[in-house]
N, C-alpha and C positions, 0 to 999 in steps of 0.2 A: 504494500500500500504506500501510494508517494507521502509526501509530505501536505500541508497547505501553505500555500502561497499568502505573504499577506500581499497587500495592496501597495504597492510601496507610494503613490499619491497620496493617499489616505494617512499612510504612516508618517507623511513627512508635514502633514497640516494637524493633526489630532494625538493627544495623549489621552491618557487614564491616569486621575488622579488617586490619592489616598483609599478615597471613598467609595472607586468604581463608576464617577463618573466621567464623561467625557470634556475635554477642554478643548478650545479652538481661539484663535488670534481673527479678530476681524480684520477682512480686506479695507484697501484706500488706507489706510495709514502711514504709510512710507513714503511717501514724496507727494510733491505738489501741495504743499501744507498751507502753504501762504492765502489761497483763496476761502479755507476749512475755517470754519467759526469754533473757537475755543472749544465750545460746548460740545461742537461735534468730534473735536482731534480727542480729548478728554472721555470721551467713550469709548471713543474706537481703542484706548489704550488696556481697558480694562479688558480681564477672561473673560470670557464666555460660555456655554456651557450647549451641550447639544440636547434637544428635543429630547422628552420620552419618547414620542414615540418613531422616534431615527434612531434609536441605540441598536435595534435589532441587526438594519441592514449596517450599519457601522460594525459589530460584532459578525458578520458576515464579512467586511471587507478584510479586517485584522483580529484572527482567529485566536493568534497572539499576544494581542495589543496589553 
């Protein structure tokens, strides 16, 4: 029986934290800051967390994660 493959896309945007749940980095954060209103750069900096109900196919893409 082969192995399973994770996703390596998926593996390079999402962890698992402590808790078991999923973390992710919002997009538009890295450049072009200047036009971004505080409020919006200030969020985009915080974690984020993935949906209930996406954990499944996420544990689908990284069997391992």
């Amino acid at each position: 029986m082969p192995k399973i493959k994770t996703n390596r896309a998926a593996a390079k945007r999402f962890k698992k934290t402590g808790t078991g749940k999923w973390s992710y980095a919002k997009s538009f954060g890295s450049h072009i800051l200047t036009k971004k209103s505080s409020k919006r750069k200030r969020r985009l900096r915080k974690t984020h967390y993935i949906n209930k109900r996406d954990v499944r196919e996420l544990n689908l893409l990284m069997p391992n994660g």
